[in-house]
C-alpha positions, 0 to 999 in steps of 0.5 A: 500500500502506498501513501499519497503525499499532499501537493503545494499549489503554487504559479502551476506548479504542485509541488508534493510536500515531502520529498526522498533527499539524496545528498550524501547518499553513497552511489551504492546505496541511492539506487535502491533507496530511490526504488523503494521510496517511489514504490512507497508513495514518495513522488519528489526526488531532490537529487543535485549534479555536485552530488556525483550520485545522479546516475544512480538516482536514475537507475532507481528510478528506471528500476521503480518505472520498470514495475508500469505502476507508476509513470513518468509523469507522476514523478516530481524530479528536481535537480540543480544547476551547479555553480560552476555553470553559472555563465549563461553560456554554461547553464545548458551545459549543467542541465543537459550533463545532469538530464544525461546521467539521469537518464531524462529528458527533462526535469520537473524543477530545476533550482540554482543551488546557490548564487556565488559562481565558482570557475571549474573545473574544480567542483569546489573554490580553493582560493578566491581566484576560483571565484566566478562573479557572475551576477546570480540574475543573469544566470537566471534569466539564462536558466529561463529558457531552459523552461522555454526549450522544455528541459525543466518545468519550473525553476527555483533557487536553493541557499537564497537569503531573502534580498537575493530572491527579491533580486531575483523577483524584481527581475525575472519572466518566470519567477522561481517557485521554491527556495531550498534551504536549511531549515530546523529548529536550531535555525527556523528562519522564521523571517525567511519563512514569512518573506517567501510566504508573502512573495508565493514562494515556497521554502523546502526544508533540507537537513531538517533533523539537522544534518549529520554532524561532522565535528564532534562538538555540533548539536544532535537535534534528533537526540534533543530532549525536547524534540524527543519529549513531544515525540514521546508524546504523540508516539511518534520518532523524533524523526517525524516529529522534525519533518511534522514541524515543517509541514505543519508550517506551509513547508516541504521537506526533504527526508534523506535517507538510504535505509528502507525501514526509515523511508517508510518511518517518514512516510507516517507523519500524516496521522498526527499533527503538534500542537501550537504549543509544540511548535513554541518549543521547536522554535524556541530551540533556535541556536543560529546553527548552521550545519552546512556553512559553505565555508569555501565561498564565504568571502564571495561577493554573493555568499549568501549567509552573511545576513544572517546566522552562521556557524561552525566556522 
């Protein structure tokens, strides 16, 4: 039996509210965890280029599609557009290699994942003279007609603060349906959340049990008493409860995980709903903590955390 997963509504575009994330999935594991999501009800796969796994997250694809249950067009794919390809001579470069190693021939969204460019080859900046100052809206409007050839849907951006997307809508023929970032209760961005919502643009959630922490000393938000108290509470998993708290909001949520028995466990938060109350504790557990810092671009003209709370320095 499978679960159907509600759908945001927004410019055309319904977007289902949780979706299967897959960075950090090692390629031999992403494969099988992308078949059992779709055959579980998952319909929004979140994969990027700079993820290296995209072949894979095809194939689990290709393997779930095999079985005639589920079609093509009752997917929800979304992959993004890599900095390194923010020339707007490049940016149909970044999708085609992308549409290449999924094996599609277009994408449901396509977000830029962030609005620094960087020059390649190098995946990652080194020094600032890896730096690529192309201006973030210029890379848009090269990713517009993307839409206008048919090789994505819709567009959105991930990792913008809330002047860049205004840039962005100030400027732009189609306007980006979701903003991807960071999103838990050690960093609710509650003023992002209210500005995206005023302009319809939906926030989707990434690492919202707060990511895997990667120096010993970061904060275990699934292991937080609190966060475990309210699951207690509703019967619940501290899992669940994290991605409750984001869909109780107006949110989508990406639930990332390689492991079959969780990809199930996430599919059953649309039996219970927090309270007001609880959602005052989630917030209240704001820290400004930023596990996914991208530290390497921090003195980037168009680094994106500036205005507002980062950590792990």
């Amino acid at each position: 039996m499978t679960v159907n997963i509600p759908t945001i509504l927004r410019s055309g575009v319904r977007l289902p509210i949780l979706g299967l994330g897959t960075w950090k999935s090692k390629p031999n594991e992403v494969a099988t965890a992308v078949r059992v999501a779709i055959n579980a009800g998952y319909r929004h796969i979140d994969t990027a280029w700079n993820y290296g796994n995209e072949a894979e997250v095809g194939q689990g694809m290709r393997d779930a599609l095999s079985g005639g249950a589920v079609k093509r067009r009752d997917l929800f794919i979304v992959a993004k557009l890599w900095c390194t390809f923010h020339r707007p001579e490049d940016v149909k470069l970044g999708i085609s290699d992308s549409l290449d190693k999924l094996g599609l021939d277009y994408v449901d969204m396509y977000l830029m994942h962030g609005p620094q460019g960087f020059k390649g080859p190098k995946i990652r900046p080194t020094s600032e003279s890896d730096y690529d100052d192309t201006d973030y809206v210029d890379t848009w409007k090269a990713m517009e007609s993307l839409v206008d050839e048919g090789l994505t849907r819709s567009l959105g951006v991930s990792n913008f603060n809330s002047r860049q997307v205004d840039r962005v809508l100030q400027d732009c023929r189609i306007k980006p349906v979701v903003n991807q970032v960071e999103l838990h209760p050690y960093l609710p961005q509650l003023d992002l959340i209210k500005y995206c919502q005023s302009k319809d643009v939906i926030l989707t959630a990434y690492s919202p049990f707060g990511s895997t922490p990667e120096i010993g000393n970061e904060p275990r938000l699934l292991e937080d008493p609190v966060v475990v108290a309210i699951g207690e509470r509703h019967g619940k998993t501290p899992a669940q409860v994290l991605l409750r708290y984001h869909l109780e909001r107006g949110l989508s949520v990406l639930a990332k995980s390689v492991t079959p028995a969780r990809i199930l466990q996430n599919l059953e938060v649309f039996d219970f709903s927090l309270t007001e109350d609880d959602i005052t504790k989630l917030n209240s557990l704001n820290r400004n903590h930023r596990y996914v810092t991208w530290q390497y671009s921090r003195t980037h003209k168009y680094y994106p955390f500036d205005d507002q709370p980062r950590s792990a320095q």
